[in-house]
N, C-alpha and C positions, 0 to 999 in steps of 0.2 A: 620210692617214697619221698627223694629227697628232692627232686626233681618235679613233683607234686605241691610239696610245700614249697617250693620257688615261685613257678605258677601262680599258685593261691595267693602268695604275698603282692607279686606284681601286680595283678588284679585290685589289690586291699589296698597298692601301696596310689593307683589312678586315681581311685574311688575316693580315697582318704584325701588326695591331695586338692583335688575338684572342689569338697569339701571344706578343707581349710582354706583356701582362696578367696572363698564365699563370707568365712565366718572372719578376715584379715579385712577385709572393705567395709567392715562394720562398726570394726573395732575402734574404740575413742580414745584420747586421755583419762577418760575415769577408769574403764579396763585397766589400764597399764599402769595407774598407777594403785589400783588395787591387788594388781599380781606384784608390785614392788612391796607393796606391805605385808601382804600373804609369805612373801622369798624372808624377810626382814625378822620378821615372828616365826618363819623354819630354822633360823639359823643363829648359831652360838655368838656371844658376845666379840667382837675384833679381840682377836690375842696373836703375840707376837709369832711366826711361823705357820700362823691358818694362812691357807689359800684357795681362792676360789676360782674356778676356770668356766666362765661364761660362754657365749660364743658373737659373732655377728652376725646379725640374721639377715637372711639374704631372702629373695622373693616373699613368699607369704608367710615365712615363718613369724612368731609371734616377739615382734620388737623389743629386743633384750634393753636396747641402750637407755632407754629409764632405769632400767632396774640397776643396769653397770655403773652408772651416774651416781645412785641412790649409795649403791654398796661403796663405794670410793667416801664419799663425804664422810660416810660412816665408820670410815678406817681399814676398810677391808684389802687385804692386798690382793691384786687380780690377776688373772690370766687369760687366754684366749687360745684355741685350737692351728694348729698350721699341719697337715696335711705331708706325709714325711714322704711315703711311696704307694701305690697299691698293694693292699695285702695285709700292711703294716700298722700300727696304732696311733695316734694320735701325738705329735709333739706340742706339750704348753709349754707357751713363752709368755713374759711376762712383761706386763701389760697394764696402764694407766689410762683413765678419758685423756684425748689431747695428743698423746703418742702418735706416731705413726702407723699407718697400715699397708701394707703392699697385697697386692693381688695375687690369690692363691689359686692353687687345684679347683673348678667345677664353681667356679664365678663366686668365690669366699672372698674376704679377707681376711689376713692376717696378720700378728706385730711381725715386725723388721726383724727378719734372719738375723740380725745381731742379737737381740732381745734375749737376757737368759732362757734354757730351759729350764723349768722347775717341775716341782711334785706338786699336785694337787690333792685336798684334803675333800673338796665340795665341787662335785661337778654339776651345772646347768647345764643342760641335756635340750636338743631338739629336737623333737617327733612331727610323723603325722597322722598317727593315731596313739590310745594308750587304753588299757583297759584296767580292771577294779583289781587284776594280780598284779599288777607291775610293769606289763610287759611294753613294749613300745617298737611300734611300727617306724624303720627310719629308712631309708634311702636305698639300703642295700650293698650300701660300700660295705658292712660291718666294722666301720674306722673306729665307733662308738661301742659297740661291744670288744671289739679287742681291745681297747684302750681299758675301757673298765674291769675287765679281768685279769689285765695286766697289772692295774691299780690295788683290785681287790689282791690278788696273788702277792703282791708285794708289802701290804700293808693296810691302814684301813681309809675306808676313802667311802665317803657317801655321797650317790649319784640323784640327783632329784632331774625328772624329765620338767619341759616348761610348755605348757599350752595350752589351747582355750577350753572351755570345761565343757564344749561342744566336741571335742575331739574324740571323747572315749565312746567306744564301742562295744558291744560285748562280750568280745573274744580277739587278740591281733593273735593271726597265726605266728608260729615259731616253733622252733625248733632248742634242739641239746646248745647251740652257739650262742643266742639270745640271752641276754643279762637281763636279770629282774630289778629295776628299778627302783631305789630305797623308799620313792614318795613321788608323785605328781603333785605340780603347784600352778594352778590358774588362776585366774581373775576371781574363783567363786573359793578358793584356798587350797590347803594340802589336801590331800589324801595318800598318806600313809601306810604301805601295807607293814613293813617292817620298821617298828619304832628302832632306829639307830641309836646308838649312841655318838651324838656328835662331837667333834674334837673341840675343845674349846670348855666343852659344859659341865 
């Protein structure tokens, strides 16, 4: 069975990605900075000790750095993903526009191995697909589901996936490992399955 649902993803994960390629070369300024106001209006007012851990989006993923931009002016303290080992969860470092980035695992960037780690309270999440439960189609590493369960296990921490509102399909397969996603936020706004309670509010 499980072996099956690997399969099926791989297939979802072609499909989905051909896909978002497609709907990345279309994409304009008014998108981006309509999914910056959509992230703006999901999330709690800057208070001291929020953090939010965005990521750098690398090939067709859906271009964070307006929104990273946006959330900085606006007070927010940031972070960014770095890639620890296979197997393993996600390490945030912390992270300002203008910092430095050094080249990570699987053609990423990342801050500077100097760069604190810290906890994250809001994660921006990249997919490449998402459906109306939560759930979201990513890469396969599972860096993002371990990461977020390690999050949730330790504390509370709300996860919003980020991409175009052409992305959602009707079903991403998954499995018992798959983390349910607290909200999807695109260009056309949230969608919400589980109203969090955000820190801050």
């Amino acid at each position: 069975m499980q072996d099956n649902i690997a399969a099926i993803k791989d297939t979802a994960r072609k499909e989905a990605s051909a896909l978002r390629a497609r709907f990345h070369t279309s994409t304009g300024p008014a998108q981006l900075e309509a999914l910056s106001a959509h992230v703006l209006a999901a999330l709690p007012k800057p208070s001291p000790g929020v953090i939010i851990a965005g990521y750098w989006p690398i090939g067709s993923e859906l271009d964070t750095r307006f929104v990273l931009n946006d959330l900085a002016r606006r007070g927010f303290a940031l972070a960014l993903p770095a890639v620890v080992a296979k197997g393993k969860p996600l390490a945030f470092r912390a992270w300002s526009p203008g910092d430095d980035l050094v080249d990570g695992q699987f053609n990423t960037k990342e801050p500077h191995p100097a760069a604190p780690v810290v906890t994250p309270d809001i994660l921006l999440v990249p997919l490449l697909a998402f459906d109306k439960a939560g759930y979201r189609l990513g890469y396969g590493g599972g860096f993002y589901d371990r990461s977020i369960e390690g999050l949730r296990a330790a504390g509370n921490v709300t996860a919003f996936g980020l991409g175009y509102a052409r992305q959602l399909v009707r079903a991403v397969p998954h499995d018992a490992h798959d983390q349910i996603l607290d909200g999807i936020i695109t260009e056309c706004g949230l969608q919400s399955k589980l109203q969090a309670e955000l820190p801050g509010n």
